[in-house]
C-alpha positions as CSV (number, residue, x, y, z in Angstrom):
1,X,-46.2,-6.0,-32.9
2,X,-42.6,-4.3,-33.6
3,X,-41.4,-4.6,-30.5
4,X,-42.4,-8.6,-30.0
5,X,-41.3,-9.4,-33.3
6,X,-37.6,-7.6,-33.0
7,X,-37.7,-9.2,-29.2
8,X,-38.1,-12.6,-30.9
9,X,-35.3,-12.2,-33.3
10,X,-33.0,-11.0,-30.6
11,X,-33.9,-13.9,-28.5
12,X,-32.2,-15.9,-30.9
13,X,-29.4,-13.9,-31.8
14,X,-28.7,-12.9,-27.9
15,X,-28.9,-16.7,-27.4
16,X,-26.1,-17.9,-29.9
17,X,-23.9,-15.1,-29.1
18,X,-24.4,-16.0,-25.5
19,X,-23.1,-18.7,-26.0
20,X,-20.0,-17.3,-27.2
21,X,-19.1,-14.1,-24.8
22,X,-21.2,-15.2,-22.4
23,X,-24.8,-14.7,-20.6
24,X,-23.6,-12.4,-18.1
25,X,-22.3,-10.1,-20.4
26,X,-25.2,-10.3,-23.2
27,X,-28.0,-9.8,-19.7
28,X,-25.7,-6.7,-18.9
29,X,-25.5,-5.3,-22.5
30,X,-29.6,-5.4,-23.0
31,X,-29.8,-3.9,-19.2
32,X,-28.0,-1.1,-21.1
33,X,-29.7,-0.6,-23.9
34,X,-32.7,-0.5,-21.8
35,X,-31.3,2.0,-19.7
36,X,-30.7,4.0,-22.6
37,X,-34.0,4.0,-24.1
38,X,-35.8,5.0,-20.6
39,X,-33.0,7.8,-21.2
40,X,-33.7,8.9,-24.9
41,X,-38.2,8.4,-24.0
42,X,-37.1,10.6,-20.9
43,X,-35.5,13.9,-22.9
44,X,-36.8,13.3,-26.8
45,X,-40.3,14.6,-27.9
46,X,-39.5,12.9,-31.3
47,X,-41.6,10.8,-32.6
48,X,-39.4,8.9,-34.3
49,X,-37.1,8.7,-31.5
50,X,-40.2,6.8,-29.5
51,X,-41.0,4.5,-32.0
52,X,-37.1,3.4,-32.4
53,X,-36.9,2.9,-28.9
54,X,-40.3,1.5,-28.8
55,X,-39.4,-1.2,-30.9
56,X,-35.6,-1.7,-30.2
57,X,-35.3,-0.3,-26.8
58,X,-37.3,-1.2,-24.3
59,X,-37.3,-5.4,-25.4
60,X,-41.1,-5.6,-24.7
61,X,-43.0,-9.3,-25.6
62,X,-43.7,-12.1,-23.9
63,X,-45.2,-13.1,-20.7
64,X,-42.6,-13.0,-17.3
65,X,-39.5,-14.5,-18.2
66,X,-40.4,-14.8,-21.9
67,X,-38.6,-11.7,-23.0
68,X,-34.8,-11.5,-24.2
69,X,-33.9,-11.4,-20.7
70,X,-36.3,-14.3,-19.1
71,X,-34.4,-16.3,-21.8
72,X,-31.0,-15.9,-20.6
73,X,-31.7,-16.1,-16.9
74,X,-33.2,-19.6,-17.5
75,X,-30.2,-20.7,-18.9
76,X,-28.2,-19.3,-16.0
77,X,-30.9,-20.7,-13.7
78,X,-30.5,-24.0,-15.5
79,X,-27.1,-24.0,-15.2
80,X,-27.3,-23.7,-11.2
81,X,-30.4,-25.5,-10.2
82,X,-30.1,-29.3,-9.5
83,X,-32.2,-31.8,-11.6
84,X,-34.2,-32.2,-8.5
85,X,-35.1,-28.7,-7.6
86,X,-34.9,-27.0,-11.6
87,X,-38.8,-27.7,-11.4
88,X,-38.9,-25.4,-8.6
89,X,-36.4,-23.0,-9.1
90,X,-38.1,-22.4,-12.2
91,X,-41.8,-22.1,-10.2
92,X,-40.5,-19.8,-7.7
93,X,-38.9,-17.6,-10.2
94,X,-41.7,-17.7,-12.9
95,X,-44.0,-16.1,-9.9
96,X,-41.7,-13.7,-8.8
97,X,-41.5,-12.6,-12.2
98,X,-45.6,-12.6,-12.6
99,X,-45.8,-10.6,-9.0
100,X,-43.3,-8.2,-10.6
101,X,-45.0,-7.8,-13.4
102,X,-48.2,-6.9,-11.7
103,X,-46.7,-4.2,-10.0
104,X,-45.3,-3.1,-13.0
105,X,-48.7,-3.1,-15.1
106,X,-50.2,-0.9,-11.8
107,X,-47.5,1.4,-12.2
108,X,-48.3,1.8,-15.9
109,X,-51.4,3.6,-14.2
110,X,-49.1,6.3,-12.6
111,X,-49.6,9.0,-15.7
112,X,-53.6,9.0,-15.1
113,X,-52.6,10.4,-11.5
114,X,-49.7,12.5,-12.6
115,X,-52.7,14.3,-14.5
116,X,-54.7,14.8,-11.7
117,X,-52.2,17.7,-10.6
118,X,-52.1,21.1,-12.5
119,X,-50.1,21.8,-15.5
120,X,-49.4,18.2,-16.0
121,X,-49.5,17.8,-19.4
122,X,-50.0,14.0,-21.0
123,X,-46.3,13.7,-22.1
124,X,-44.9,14.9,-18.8
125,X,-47.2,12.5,-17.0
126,X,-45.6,9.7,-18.6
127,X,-42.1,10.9,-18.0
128,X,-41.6,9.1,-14.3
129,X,-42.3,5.6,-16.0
130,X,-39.1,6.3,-18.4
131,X,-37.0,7.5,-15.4
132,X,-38.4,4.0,-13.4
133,X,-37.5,2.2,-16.8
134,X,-33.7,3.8,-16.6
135,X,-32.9,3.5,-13.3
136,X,-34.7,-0.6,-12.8
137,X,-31.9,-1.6,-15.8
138,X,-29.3,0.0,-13.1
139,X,-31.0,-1.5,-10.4
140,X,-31.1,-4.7,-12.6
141,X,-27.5,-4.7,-13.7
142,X,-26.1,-4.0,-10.0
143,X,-27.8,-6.8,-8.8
144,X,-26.5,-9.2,-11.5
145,X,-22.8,-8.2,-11.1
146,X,-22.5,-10.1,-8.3
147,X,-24.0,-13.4,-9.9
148,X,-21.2,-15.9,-10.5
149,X,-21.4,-17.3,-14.7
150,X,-20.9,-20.9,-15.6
151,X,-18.5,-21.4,-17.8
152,X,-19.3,-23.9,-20.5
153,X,-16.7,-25.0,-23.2
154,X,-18.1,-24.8,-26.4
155,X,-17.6,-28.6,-28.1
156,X,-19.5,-27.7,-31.1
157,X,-20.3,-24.9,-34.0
158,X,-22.9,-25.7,-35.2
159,X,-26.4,-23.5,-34.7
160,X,-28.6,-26.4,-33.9
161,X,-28.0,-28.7,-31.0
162,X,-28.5,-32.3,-31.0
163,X,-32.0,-32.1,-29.9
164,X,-33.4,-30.3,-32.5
165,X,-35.9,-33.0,-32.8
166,X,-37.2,-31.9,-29.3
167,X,-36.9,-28.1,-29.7
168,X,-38.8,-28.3,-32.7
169,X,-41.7,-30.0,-30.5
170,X,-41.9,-28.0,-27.9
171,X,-40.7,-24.5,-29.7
172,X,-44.7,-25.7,-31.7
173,X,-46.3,-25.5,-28.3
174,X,-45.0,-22.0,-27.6
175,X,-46.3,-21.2,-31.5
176,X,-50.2,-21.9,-29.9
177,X,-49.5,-21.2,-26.9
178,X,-48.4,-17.3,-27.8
179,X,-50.8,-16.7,-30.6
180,X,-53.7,-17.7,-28.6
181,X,-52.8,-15.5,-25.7
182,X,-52.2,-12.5,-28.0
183,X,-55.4,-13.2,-29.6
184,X,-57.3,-13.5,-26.3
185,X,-55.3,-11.3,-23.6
186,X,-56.2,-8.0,-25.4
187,X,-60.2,-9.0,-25.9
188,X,-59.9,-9.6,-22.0
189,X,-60.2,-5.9,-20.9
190,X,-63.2,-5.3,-22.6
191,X,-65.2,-7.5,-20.2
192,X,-63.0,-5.8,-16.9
């Protein structure tokens, strides 16, 4: 609950400053900071060391592209798709992400196996997933570097655009639309 409420806040922060240094840079900065929490889970045994990074590390929340990064790469994807294929640059990405994100939730299984060899302890099982976590924000990053940013001038300073009427709307659909799959997703697994 930490983590998706900090991930929440920094949505919103990222997002302005975005707007200011640019996305590019802000995507690159939280590939970092994730990088260094797979790091910090990988050598601490500190229990308050995990929870920080738990929380303000790792960016967790939100369903595939609904996290502090999805955000920013649908601006950038936004920015580059036509009116006439946004709809489906936006499809092909969304499943991508969802595929991804299957893969990653059967890797989360990858400790349970670890432990099937002897001397594996639980907290060294876990350690490949924070190496995996480290070295997919490298991955991550390197990829992006190449991307080419648009620029946008900036014409105005204030906080709320023009269609904050609109926002407003649709930012009350995500309100339902999130509680009700947090409030369902997790009962799911006790019928599976």
């Amino acid at each position: 609950t930490g983590a998706i409420l900090f991930s929440s806040i920094l949505s919103a922060v990222v997002g302005l400053a975005a707007d200011r240094y640019g996305r590019k840079k802000m995507i690159l900065m939280l590939a970092g900071i994730v990088c260094a929490g797979g790091i910090m889970l990988l050598i601490s045994n500190n229990i308050f060391v995990i929870i920080f990074v738990a929380i303000f590390g790792l960016f967790a929340g939100g369903p595939p592209a609904g996290n502090t990064f999805g955000v920013l790469q649908q601006v950038m994807l936004a920015d580059v798709a036509s009116a006439k294929s946004r709809n489906s640059a936006f499809a092909v990405t969304f499943l991508i992400s969802s595929v991804s994100a299957a893969g990653g939730s059967l890797t989360a299984g990858l400790p349970d196996f670890y432990r099937t060899f002897p001397n594996v302890s639980q907290l060294e099982a876990f350690r490949p997933l924070f190496i995996i976590t480290a070295v997919l924000a490298v991955l991550y990053a390197l990829m992006l570097l190449p991307v080419k940013e648009v620029k946008h001038e900036r014409t105005s300073t204030s906080i709320l655009p023009k269609s904050t009427s609109f926002v407003t709307k649709i930012s009350g659909l995500a309100v339902v639309d999130g509680f009700g799959t947090s409030l369902v997703a997790p009962l799911l697994s006790y019928w599976f």
